[in-house]
C-alpha positions in Angstrom: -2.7 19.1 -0.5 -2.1 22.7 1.0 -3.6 24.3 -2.7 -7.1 21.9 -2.2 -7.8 23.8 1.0 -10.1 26.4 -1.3 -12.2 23.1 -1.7 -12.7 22.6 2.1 -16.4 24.4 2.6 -17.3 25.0 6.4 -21.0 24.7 6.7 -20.8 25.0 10.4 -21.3 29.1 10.6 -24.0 28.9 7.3 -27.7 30.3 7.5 -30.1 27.2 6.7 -31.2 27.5 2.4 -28.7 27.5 -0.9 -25.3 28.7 -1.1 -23.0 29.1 -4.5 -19.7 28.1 -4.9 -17.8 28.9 -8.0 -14.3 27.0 -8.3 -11.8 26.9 -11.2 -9.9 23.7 -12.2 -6.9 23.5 -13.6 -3.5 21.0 -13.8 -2.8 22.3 -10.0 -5.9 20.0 -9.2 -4.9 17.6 -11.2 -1.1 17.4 -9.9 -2.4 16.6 -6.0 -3.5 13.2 -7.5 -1.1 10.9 -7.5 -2.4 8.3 -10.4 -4.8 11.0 -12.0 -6.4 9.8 -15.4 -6.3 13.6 -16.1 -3.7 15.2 -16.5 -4.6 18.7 -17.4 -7.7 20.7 -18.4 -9.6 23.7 -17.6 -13.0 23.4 -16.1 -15.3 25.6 -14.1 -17.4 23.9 -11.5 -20.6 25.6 -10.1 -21.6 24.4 -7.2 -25.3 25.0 -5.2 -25.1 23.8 -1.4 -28.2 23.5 -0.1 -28.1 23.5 4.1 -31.2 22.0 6.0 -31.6 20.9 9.4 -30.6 17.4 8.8 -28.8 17.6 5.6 -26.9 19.0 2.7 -27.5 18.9 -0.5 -24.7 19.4 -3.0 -25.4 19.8 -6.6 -22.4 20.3 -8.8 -22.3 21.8 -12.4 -19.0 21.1 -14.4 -18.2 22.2 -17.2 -14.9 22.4 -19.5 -12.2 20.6 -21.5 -9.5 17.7 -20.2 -6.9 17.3 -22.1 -6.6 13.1 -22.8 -3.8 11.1 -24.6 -5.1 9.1 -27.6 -4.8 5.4 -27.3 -3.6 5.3 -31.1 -2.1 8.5 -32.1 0.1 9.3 -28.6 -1.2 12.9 -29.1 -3.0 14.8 -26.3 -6.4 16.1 -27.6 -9.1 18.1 -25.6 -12.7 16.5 -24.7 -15.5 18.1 -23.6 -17.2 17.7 -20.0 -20.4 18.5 -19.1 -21.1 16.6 -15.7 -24.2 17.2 -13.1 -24.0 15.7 -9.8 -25.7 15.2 -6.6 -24.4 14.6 -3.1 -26.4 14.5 -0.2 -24.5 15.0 3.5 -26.5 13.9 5.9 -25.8 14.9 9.5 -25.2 12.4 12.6 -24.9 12.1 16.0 -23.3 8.2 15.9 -19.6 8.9 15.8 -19.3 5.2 14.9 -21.8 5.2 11.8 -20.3 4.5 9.0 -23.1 4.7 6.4 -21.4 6.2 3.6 -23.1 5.6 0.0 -22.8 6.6 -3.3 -25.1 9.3 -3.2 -25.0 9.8 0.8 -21.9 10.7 2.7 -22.6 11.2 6.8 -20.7 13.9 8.7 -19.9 13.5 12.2 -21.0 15.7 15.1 -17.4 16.8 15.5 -17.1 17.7 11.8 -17.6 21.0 10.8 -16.8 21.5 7.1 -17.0 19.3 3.9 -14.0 18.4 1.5 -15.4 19.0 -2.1 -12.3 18.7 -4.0 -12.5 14.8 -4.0 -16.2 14.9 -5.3 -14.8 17.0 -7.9 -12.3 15.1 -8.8 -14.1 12.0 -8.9 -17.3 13.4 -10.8 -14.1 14.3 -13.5 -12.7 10.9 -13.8 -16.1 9.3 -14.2 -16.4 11.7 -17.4 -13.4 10.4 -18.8 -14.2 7.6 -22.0 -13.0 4.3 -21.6 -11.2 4.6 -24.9 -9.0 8.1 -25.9 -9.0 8.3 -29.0 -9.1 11.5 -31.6 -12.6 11.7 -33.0 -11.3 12.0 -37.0 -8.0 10.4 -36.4 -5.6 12.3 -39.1 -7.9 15.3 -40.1 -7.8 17.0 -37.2 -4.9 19.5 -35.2 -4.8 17.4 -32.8 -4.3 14.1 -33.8 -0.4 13.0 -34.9 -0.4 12.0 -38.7 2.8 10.8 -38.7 2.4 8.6 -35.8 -0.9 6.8 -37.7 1.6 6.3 -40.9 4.2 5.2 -39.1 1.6 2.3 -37.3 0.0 2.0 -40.4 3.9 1.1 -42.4 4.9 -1.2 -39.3 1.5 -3.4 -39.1 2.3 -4.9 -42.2 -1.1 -4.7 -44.2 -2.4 -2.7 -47.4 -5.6 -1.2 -47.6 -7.5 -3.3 -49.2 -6.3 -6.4 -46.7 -7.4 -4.4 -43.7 -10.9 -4.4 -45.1 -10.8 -8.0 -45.9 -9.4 -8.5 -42.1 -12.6 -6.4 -40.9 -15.1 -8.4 -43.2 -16.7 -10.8 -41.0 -17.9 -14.5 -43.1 -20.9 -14.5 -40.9 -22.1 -11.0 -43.0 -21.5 -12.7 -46.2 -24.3 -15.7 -45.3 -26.4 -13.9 -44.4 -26.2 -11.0 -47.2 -26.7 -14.7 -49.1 -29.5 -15.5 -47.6 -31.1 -12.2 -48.0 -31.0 -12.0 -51.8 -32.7 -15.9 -51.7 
């Protein structure tokens, strides 16, 4: 965790108003996850704290590629993220409150600085598609065409029976009832 200490922003010595950040992620973020969805990628977050008397505001920018493996091919292809994010820290004097949200974290009068890197990280992951897969599975550099033959040799079916497979009766009535 010794390389995430960049991410650590003290906000204890900052002038009230906004405040840029600029941070570069690459598969050294990535590695200080354990179970990370992501792997590797390269993605530039901008980042606009915004320090009032009560609060901070946090709005991230990020923007870049992750590299994903596809769910059919095996291959790793890039996607593109473009993610904006708010945060709001809200100060407190209860050491006790625990009033964390999704959108509002509470800082402590004892704290002084605020870990970003597991917004970041977070804000990635939620970017990531619940399905990987190539987006023209054999026509692009990317995706493995020998892998998709070799699936489409072992599962058994021609062509033409695929589409039979995918034709669902229920179309058929009502395509009936349509010309009637």
């Amino acid at each position: 965790m010794k390389s995430l200490q960049e991410y650590r922003i003290s906000y204890t010595g900052l002038k009230t108003g906004k405040h840029q950040y600029d941070f570069d992620i690459d598969e050294r973020f990535f590695n200080e996850f354990e179970y990370s969805l992501v792997k590797t990628g390269e993605l530039k977050v901008n980042l606009e704290l915004d320090k009032q008397e009560t609060m901070i505001i946090l709005q991230f920018e990020i923007k870049g590629e992750i590299f994903l493996n596809c769910d059919v091919c095996l291959s790793d292809f890039p996607i593109a993220v473009d993610v904006k994010e708010r945060q709001i820290a809200k100060f407190s004097e209860d050491e006790h409150l625990e009033d964390d949200t999704d959108e509002i974290m509470v800082l402590g009068k004892n704290e002084h600085e605020i870990d970003v890197a597991p917004l970041i990280y977070e804000y990635i992951n939620l970017a990531v598609p619940y399905f990987h897969r190539c987006e023209e599975p054999g026509k692009t550099r990317w995706c493995d065409g020998e892998m998709l033959e070799k699936l489409n040799k072992l599962s058994g079916q021609t062509e033409e029976e695929q589409q039979q497979d995918n034709a669902d009766p229920r179309w058929e009535a009502l395509k009936k009832i349509k010309k009637q």
